[in-house]
N, C-alpha and C positions, 0 to 999 in steps of 0.2 A: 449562543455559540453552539454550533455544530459537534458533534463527539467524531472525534477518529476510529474508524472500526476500517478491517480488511477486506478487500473488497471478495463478495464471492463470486461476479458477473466478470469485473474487467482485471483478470488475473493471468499472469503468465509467470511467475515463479510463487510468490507468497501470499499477492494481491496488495502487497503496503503502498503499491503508486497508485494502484487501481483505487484503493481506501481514500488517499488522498485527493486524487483527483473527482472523487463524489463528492469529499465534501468542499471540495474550492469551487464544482461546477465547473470544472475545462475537461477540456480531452485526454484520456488515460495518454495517449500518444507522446503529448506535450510535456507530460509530468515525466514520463519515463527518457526523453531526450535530453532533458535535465538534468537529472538524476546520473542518465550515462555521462555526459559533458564534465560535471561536478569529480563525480568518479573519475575520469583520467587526469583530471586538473589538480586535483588535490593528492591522487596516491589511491592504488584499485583497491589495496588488501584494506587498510583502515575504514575503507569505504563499504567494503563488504562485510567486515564486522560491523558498521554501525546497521546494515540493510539486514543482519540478521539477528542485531538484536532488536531490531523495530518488530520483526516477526516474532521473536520471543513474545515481546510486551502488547503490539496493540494487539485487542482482540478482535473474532470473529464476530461479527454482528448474529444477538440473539435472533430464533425464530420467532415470528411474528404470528404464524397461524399454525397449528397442529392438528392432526388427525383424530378425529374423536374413533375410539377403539371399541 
């Protein structure tokens, strides 16, 4: 199974849909139409504290190649 990390490519507030949606393999687009939908269907404000603690908790994906100094 795949690990959740934020995305750093498909990001427009935190990167948590952009995160998601790399690792289910869809279109950042489609996660985030969801997301808003879910959000007015259930109540914005609870919705937005859970979107900001998703950004709390998952993390940024480590670097992978570093610059030799």
């Amino acid at each position: 199974m795949e690990k959740l990390y934020r995305s750093r490519i498909n990001k427009k507030i935190a990167g948590v849909c952009g995160g998601i949606a790399e690792m289910m393999n869809v279109d950042p687009t489609i996660v985030r139409l969801v997301v808003v939908v879910l959000g007015l269907a259930t109540g914005v404000f609870p919705f937005c504290i859970g979107y900001l603690i998703a950004w709390w908790i998952v993390p940024m994906p480590e670097e992978t190649h570093r610059t030799a100094a």
